[in-house]
N, C-alpha and C positions, 0 to 999 in steps of 0.2 A: 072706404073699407080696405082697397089695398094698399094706400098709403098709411092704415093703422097696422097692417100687419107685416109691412115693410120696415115700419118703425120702431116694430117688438126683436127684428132679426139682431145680429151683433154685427157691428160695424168694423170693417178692415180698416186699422189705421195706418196713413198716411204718410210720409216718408216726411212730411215739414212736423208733425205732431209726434215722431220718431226723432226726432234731432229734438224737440223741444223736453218731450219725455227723458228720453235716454243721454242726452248729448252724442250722439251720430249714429251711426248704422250699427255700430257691433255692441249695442243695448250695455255698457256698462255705462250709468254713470260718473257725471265727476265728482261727486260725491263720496260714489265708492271707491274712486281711484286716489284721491286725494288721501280718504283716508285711510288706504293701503300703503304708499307713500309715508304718511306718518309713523305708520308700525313697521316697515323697514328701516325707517333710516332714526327710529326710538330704538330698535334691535341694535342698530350697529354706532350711534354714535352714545357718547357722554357715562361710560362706565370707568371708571377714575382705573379698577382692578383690571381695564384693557386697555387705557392708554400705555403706549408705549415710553421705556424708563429711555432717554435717547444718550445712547453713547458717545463719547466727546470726537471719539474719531470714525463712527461710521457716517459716510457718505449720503446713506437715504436718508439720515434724521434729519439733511440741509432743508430740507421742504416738507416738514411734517407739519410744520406751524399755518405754512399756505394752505396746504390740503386741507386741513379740520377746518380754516376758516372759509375754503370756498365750499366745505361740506354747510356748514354751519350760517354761513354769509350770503345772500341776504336776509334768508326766513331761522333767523334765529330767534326764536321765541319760545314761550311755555309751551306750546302745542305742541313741541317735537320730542318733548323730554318726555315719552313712554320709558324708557329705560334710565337705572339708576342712578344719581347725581351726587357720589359719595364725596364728603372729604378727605385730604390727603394727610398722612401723616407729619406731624411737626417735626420743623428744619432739627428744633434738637433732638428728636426722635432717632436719627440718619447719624452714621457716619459722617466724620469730613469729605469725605470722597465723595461721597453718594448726593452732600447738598448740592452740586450743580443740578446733577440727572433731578431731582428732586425741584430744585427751579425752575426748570422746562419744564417739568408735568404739572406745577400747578400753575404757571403761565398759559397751557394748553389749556388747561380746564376756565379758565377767567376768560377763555375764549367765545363761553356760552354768553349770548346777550338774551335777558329775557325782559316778558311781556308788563310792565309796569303801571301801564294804565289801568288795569286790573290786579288792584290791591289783594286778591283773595286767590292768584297763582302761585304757584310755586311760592310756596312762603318759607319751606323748608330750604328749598335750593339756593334761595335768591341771600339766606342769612349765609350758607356754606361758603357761597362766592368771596361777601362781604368779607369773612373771615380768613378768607386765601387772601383777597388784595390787601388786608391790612399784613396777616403774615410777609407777604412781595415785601410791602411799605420797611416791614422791619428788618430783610433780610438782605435788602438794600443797602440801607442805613448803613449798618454794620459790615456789610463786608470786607473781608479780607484777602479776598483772592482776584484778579482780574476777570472781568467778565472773557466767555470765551466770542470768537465771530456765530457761531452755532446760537448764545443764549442770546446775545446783540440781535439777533435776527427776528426769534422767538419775540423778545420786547416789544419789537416794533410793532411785530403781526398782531398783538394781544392788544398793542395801545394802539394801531388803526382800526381795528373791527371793533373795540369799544366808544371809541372817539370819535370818528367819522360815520355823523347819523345825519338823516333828516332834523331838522329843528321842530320842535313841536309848536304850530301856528297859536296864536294868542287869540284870546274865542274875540269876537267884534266887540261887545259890550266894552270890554278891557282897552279896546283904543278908543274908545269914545272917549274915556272915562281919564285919559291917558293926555287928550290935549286941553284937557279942563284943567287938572288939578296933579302934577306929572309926582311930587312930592309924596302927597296921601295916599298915592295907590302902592300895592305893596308889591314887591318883585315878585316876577313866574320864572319860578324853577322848572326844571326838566324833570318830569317825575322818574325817570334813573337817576337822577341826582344822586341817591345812597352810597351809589358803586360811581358812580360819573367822578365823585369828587373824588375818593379813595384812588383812581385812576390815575387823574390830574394830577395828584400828590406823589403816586409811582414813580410818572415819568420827570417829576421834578428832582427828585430825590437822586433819579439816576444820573439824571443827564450831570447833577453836581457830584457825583459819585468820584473819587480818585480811581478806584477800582473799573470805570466805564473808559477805554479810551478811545476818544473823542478824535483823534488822529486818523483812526485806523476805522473809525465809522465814517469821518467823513471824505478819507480816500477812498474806501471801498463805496460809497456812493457816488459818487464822482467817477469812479473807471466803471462803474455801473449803467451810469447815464448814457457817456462814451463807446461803449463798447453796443447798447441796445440802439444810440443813433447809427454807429459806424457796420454792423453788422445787421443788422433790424429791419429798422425804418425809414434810415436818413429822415428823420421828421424829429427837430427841438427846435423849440422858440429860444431858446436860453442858450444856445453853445456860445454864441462871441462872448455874451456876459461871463460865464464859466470861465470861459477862456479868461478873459480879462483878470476875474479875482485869482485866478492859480497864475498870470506871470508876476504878478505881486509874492505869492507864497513861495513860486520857485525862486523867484528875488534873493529871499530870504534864508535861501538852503545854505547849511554850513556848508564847507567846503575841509575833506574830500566829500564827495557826495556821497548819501548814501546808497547800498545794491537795489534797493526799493523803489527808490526815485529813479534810478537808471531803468529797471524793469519797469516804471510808469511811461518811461518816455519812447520805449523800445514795445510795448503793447497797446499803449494807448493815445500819446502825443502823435508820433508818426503815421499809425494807421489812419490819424484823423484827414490825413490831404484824398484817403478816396476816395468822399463821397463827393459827387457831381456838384452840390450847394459850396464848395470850397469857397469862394468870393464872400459869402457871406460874413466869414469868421477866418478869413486868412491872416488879416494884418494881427490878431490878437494872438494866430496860432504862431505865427512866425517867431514874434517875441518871445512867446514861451518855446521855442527851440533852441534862437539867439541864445539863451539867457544859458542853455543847459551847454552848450560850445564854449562859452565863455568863462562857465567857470569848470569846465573839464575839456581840456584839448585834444584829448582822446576819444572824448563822444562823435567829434569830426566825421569821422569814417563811418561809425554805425547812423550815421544821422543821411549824409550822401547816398550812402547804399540804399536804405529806407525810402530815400524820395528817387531813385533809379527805379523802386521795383515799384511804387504806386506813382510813376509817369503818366501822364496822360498820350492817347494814345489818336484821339480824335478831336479834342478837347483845346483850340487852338488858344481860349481866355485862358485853359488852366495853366497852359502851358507857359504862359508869359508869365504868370504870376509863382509857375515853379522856378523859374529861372531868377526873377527877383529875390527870390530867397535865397536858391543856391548862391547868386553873389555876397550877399549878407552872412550868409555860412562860410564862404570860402575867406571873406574877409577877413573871420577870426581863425583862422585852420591856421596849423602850422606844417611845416618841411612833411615832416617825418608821415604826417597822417595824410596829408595831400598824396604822398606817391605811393599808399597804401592803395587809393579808390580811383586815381588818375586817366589808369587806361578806363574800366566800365564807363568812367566821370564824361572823359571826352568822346568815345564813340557815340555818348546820345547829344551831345552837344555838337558835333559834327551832323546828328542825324538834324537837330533843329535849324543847323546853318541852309542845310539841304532843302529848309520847308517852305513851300509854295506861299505858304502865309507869311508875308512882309514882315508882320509884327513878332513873330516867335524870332524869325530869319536875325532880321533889327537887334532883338534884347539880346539874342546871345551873341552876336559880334560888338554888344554893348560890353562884355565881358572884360575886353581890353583894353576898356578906359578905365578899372580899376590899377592901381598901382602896385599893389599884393599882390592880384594876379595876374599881373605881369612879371613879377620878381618870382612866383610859382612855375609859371610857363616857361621863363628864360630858363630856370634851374633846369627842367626836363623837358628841351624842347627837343632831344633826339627821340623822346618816345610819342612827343603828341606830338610834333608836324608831321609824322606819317600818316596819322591816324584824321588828321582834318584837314590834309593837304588839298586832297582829291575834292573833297567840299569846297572846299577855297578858290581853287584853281576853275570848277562850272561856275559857282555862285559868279565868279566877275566877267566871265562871258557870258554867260547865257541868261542872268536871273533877269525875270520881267519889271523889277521896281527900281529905278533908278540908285535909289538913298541905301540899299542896301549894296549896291554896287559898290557904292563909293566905301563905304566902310567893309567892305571883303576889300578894296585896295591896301586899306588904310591897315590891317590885319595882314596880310602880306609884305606890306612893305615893312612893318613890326622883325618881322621875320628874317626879314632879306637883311633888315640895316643888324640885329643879332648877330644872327650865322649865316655871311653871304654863301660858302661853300656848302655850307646845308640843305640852302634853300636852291641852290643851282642842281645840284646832288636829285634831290629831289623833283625837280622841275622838270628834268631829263627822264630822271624815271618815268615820271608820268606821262609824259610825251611820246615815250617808246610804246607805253603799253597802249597808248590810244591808239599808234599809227598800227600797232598790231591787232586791236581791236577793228581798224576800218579795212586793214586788209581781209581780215574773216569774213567779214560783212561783203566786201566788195567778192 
């Protein structure tokens, strides 16, 4: 009896039958959220009469094409299009002026991917599209004017969010049916296929476009790479290869060079020796510096200064492998650009003479078995034997490695057999200041 009348009471529900009901404590479902969700972002995306006309030279329009597709990407489909999916007026509709802005916006709008597996969505929208890509298709074709970097960009972002999908899996019957008889079965298309192919035919039409240059996308890719490895991530699998096909291209540069290639090798080559992974892609980096010395003798100076200011500072492998380059540099420098960077040049190479580490110590008294810079040094040996004297003069008393001893002799006696009066000149100096140094002490 009181378990019937217990049974008739209303039951307080449960905080597991509260998450099941509601999805968690604060009773909205995701239901309802989801499809609140949909009607904001049907409010604010895909109204052709709000996308914005983007200006050739304003600044924010650089990233308008990322934004709408990370608005858009990855739940692009018919379920978001609440709000209206107009088309845009035709190119001969417009001014000249106004067809680029007008190619961006309907490159924007071709940004929509929608739901295809469901033949009875958007059937209005999905023909609108169709009719924008073939319009792209023709306005391509034909153009007359160079694309700008602004619509180049646009391009890309409309043919990656279109292009890079999941594949749609082939149902099992179909591979049964596939190792039987590979002929009789008929091919599976992607049911976007309508717009898939109109796409495919875009980017082909562009890329063979005169109008598209191909230079200037694949530099600016390229210092792109570079510049997100060197300032970013330090994380590419690809830089030595990189490297490798651009000392081929710089190979190839006329001569004089031109301000662009200079600006590449002053923002993008050089900053490449500061990330910590250097070894990995030095010998590839070094050449394409080589190459930029060699055929500009004047790059000399800005290219030394560059690897002064990205020196390693703890970094005793990088530093042996800076110093093999610098000889390689120095080898093709001339007079003029040498005594431009000479003194910075030798107080860090004095600093390396001075280094506890044998092997930094070693390569750069390796210096003076080159021949050039020996013919360098002799020219200006009144400003650098001051400046590495005092290096010279501990390294062959005091240094702990035998081998490095012998060649600070062999550097010294360089010097002595040069400018005996020089090197005495200076020997005395140095002498004086120690013995005033140990009277302090003393």
């Amino acid at each position: 009896m009181i378990k019937q009348i217990l049974g008739r009471l209303p039951r307080k529900p449960s905080k597991s039958s509260e998450h099941r009901e509601y999805g968690g404590p604060s009773g909205l479902s995701n239901t309802s959220i989801s499809s609140r969700n949909r009607d904001l972002m049907g409010n604010m995306l895909i109204n052709s009469d709000n996308l914005p006309s983007p200006g050739l030279n304003s600044a924010s329009n650089m990233g308008y094409g990322s934004k709408l597709s990370q608005l858009l990407n990855p739940k692009l489909n018919g379920n978001l299009l609440n709000g209206p999916y107009e088309a845009l007026p035709g190119f001969r509709d417009v001014p000249s002026s106004e067809k680029l802005n007008l190619f961006i916006r309907k490159l924007n709008l071709c940004c929509v991917v929608f739901d295809f597996p469901d033949p009875t969505k958007n059937l209005k929208e999905k023909d609108i599209k169709r009719q924008t890509l073939l319009e792209l298709v023709d306005y391509v074709t034909s153009a007359n004017g160079k694309f700008t970097e602004i619509a180049m960009q646009e391009v890309i972002n409309m043919v990656s969010v279109n292009l890079f999908r999941s594949l749609t899996p082939q149902p099992r019957e179909n591979k049964v049916l596939q190792t039987f008889d590979l002929e009789e079965e008929e091919p599976l298309t992607d049911p976007a296929w309508p717009h898939l192919q109109i796409v495919y035919e875009f980017l082909l039409r562009f890329v063979a476009s005169p109008e598209a240059d191909a230079k200037l996308a694949k530099r600016k890719a390229i210092n792109n790479i570079f510049f997100r490895f060197i300032f970013e991530t330090e994380k590419h699998n690809g830089i030595a290869e990189l490297l490798e096909v651009l000392g081929s291209i710089v190979n190839g540069f006329a001569i004089p060079l031109k301000e662009e290639h200079k600006l590449f090798l002053v923002h993008a080559l050089i900053p490449l020796h500061k990330p910590r992974c250097l070894p990995m892609y030095h010998q590839q980096l070094s050449y394409c510096i080589i190459q930029f010395v060699e055929k500009d003798c004047k790059l000399a100076d800005t290219i030394i200064r560059g690897l002064l200011k990205y020196w390693p500072i703890t970094n005793s492998s990088k530093e042996v492998l800076f110093l093999s380059e610098l000889e390689e540099i120095l080898e093709a420098t001339q007079p003029a650009e040498f005594q431009r960077c000479m003194v910075p040049l030798f107080r860090q190479i004095a600093r390396c003479l001075s280094s506890s580490h044998f092997q930094v110590a070693e390569r750069a008294l390796y210096l003076w078995n080159n021949d050039h810079i020996q013919n360098l040094v002799k020219q200006n040996r009144k400003i650098i034997l001051p400046i590495i004297f005092p290096a010279l003069e501990i390294n062959g008393r005091d240094h702990w490695n035998q081998a490095v001893r012998s060649l600070t002799f062999n550097v010294q006696k360089f010097f002595s057999d040069t400018d005996p009066e020089l090197f005495e000149e200076f020997l005395h100096e140095f002498q004086e200041k120690e013995a005033k140094t140990e009277e302090v002490k003393a």
